[in-house]
N, C-alpha and C positions, 0 to 999 in steps of 0.2 A: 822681105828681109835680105834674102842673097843678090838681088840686085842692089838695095841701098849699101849693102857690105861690098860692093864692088864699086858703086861709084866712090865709096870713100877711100877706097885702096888705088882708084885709078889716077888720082889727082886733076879729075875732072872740079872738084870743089872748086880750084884757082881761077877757071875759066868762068865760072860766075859772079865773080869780082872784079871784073874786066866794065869799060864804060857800054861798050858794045853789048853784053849779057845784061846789063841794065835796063836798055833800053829795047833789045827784045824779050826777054823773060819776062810774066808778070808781076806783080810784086805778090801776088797772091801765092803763087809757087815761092819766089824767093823766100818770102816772110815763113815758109813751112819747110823751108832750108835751113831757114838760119835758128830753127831751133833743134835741129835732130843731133841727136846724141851720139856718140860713137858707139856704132852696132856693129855687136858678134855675132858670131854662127852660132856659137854655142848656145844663145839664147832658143834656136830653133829646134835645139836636142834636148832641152833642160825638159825635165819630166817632175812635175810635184808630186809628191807622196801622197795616197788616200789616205792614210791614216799614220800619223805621229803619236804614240804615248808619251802621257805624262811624266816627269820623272818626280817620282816618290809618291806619295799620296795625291790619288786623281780628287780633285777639288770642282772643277768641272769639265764639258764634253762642249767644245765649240766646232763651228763650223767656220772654214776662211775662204773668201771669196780673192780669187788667185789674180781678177782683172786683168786686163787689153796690155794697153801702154806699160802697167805696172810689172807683169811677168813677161815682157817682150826685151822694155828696157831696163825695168828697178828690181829683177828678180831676184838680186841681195837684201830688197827691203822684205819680200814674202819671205825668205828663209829669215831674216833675224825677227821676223813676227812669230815663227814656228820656236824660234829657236825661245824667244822669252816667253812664249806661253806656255809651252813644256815645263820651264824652270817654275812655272810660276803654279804649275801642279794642275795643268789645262789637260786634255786630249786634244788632239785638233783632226779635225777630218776635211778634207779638201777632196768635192766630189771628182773625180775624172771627166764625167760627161757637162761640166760648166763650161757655160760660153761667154757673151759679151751678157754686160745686166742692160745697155739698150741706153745708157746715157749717153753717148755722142749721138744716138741717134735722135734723143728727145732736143739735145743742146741744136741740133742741125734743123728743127723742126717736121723730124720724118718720125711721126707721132705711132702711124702704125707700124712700123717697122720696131720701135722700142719696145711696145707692148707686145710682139710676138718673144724677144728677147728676155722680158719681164716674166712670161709665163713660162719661159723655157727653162729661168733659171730656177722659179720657185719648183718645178718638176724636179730640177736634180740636187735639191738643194732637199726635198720632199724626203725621200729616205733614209736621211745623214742621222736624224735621230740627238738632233743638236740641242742645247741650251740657249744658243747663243750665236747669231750670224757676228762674224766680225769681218772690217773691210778697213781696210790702210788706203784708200785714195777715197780722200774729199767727194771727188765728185761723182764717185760711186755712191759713195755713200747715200751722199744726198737724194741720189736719186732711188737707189732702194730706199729706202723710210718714205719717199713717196709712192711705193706700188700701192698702198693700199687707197688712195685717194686714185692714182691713173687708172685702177682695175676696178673701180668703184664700179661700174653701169653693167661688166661682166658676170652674166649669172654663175659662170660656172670657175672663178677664182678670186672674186668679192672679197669673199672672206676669208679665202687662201693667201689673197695679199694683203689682207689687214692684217692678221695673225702672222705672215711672215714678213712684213715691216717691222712689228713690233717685237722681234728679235734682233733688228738689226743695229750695233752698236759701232762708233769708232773705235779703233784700237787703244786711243787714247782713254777713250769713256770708260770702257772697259778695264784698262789696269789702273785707272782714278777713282772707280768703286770694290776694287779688289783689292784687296789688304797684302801688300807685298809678303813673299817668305825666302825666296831667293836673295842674298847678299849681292850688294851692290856695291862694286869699285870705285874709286874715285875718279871722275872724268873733269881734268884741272882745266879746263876750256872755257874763254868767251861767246857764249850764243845767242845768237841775233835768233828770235822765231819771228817767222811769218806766217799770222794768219792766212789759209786760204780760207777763200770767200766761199767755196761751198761748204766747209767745214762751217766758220766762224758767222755769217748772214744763214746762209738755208739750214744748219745744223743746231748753229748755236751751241755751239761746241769752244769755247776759247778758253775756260779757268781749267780746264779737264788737262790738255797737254802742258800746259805753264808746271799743274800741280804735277804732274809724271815727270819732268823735268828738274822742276824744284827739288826732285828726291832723292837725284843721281847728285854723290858727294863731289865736291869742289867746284862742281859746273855752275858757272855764274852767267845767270837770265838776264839776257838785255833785250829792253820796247824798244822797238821801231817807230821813229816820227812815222805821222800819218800811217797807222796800222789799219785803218780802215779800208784804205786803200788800194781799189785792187792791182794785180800785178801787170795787167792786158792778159793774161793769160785765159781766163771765164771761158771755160768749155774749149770752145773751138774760134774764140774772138779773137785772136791770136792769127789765124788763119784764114780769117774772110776782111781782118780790118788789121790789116798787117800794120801799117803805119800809126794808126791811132795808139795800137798795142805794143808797139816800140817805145813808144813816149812814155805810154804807162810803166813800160817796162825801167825801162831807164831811170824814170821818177822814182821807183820803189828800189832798185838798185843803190843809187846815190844816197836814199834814207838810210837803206840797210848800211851802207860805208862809214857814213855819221857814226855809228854808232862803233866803230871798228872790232868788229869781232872777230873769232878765230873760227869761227863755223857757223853755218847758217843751216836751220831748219824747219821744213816745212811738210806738211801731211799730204801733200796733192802732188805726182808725178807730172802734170801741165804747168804748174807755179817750179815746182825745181826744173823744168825745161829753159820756161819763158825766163826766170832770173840767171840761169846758167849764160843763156844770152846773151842778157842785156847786161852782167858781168863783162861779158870776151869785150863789148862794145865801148866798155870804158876803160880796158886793159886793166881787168882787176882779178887776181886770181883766190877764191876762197871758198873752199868746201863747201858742198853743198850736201843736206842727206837730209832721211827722215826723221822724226823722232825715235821712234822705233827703233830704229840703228843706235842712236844714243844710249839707249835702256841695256841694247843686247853687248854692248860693248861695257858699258858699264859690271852687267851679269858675268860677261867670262874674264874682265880682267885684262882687254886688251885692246889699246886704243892704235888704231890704224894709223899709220906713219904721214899718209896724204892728208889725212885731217889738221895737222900742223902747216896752217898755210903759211901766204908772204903775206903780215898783218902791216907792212910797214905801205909795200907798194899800193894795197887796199887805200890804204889811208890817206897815200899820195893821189893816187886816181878818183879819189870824192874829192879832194882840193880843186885837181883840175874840172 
């Protein structure tokens, strides 16, 4: 992190835009350039809470899985997940001692390295005393609800990751069988959601956020041509098939434009990377966030001023 926060403060970035840096870099590093986000220090000091109470009547005691990429880059998305599950009469416990749950390392095919990851998390995840694991990236997701099938042949957490799969819920899932109680503002926005694919194929997760969505007042749900479609973004295919994952990217960008929205949301920290992207690459400027973010701004009443993008230049940049 304090290196990546220094080359982007040195203005070394310019020098890889050059023909010269084309042709010696590979595209494999470039392709894992040109989706990093602007990184803070502060990410490196940010400390999550073990324990958040509910406000008003405790309803239930969940656990939140804080993820990699997600509390490094999206650590607004973990706080507005704390922030509407409290409202919504949660507890939330986020152990201290979690680490990675091991999906980039299953996406990367380093199969034992995930399963050490797997068991390390169900350990600290072991005393939380929860109802209910909840995880805000896709492809965590996905891949915890399969611990129980990867730790199948292990005599000694078999059934430790059966039982703690079977706690494991999207954020989504989670406030779509939860009976809202907290009052929800009006969020007078156009939104484009994008499916991600570990969410929506390995989850099966797609009427659950549409329905979360649907429920924040004035905010009008707009499909995506070809929502099937992945972003290139798929684990880490972004980064070993940089160019194929451009294309993809681009294709799903120019969809999302079609549809000219005011904000674009999606459940996967890789997919808002990969489309932030493949956005800059067609000069189009337009929010991007979670859902989750949606809900918690809805909840306190206050819509963030960057969210009101340039709906016009969008519109112009899918023409061309």
């Amino acid at each position: 992190m304090p290196l990546l926060w220094l080359y982007q403060r040195s203005g070394a970035k310019a020098l890889l835009r050059t023909p010269l840096a084309e042709r010696l870099i590979p595209a494999r590093l470039r392709g894992m350039e040109a989706v990093l986000p602007p990184v803070s220090l502060d990410a490196l000091r940010g400390h999550f809470p073990a324990f958040t109470p509910a406000r008003g009547p405790r309803r239930h005691r969940v656990g939140l899985l804080a993820g990699c990429v997600q509390r490094v880059f999206f650590d607004p998305v973990n706080a507005a997940t704390v922030r509407v599950l409290t409202a919504e009469g949660c507890d939330v416990v986020m152990p201290q001692d979690q680490g990675c749950c091991g999906a980039l390392n299953f996406h990367a095919g380093r199969e034992a390295g995930g399963l050490d990851r797997a068991r390390a998390l169900i350990d600290a995840f072991a005393a939380a005393d929860v109802d209910t694991v909840i995880v805000n990236a896709a492809g965590c997701g996905s891949t915890l609800k399969e611990y129980g099938h990867l730790l199948r042949d292990d005599p000694a957490y078999a059934d430790r990751a059966r039982a703690f799969s079977a706690q494991v819920r999207d954020i989504s899932e989670f406030l779509a069988e939860l009976a809202p109680v907290a009052p929800r503002g009006p969020v007078p926005l156009r939104v484009a959601y994008h499916d991600a694919c570990h969410l929506g194929h390995a989850q099966g997760v797609r009427r659950q956020p549409r329905a979360v969505l649907r429920g924040v007042p004035g905010l009008e749900l707009l499909d995506i041509p070809e929502a099937d479609i992945c972003c290139g973004s798929a684990g880490i295919y972004n980064l070993v098939e940089p160019e194929a994952a451009d294309q993809l990217g681009e294709r799903k960008a120019r969809n999302i434009l079609d549809t000219a929205p005011e904000l674009i949301a999606t459940a996967n920290p890789g997919c808002l990377l990969q489309i932030n992207a493949a956005l800059a690459r067609l000069g189009a400027t337009i929010p991007t966030v979670h859902p989750v973010e949606i809900v918690d701004a809805s909840l306190r009443g206050v819509i963030p001023a960057e969210w009101f993008g340039r709906v016009g230049e969008a519109s112009a940049a899918a023409a061309d």
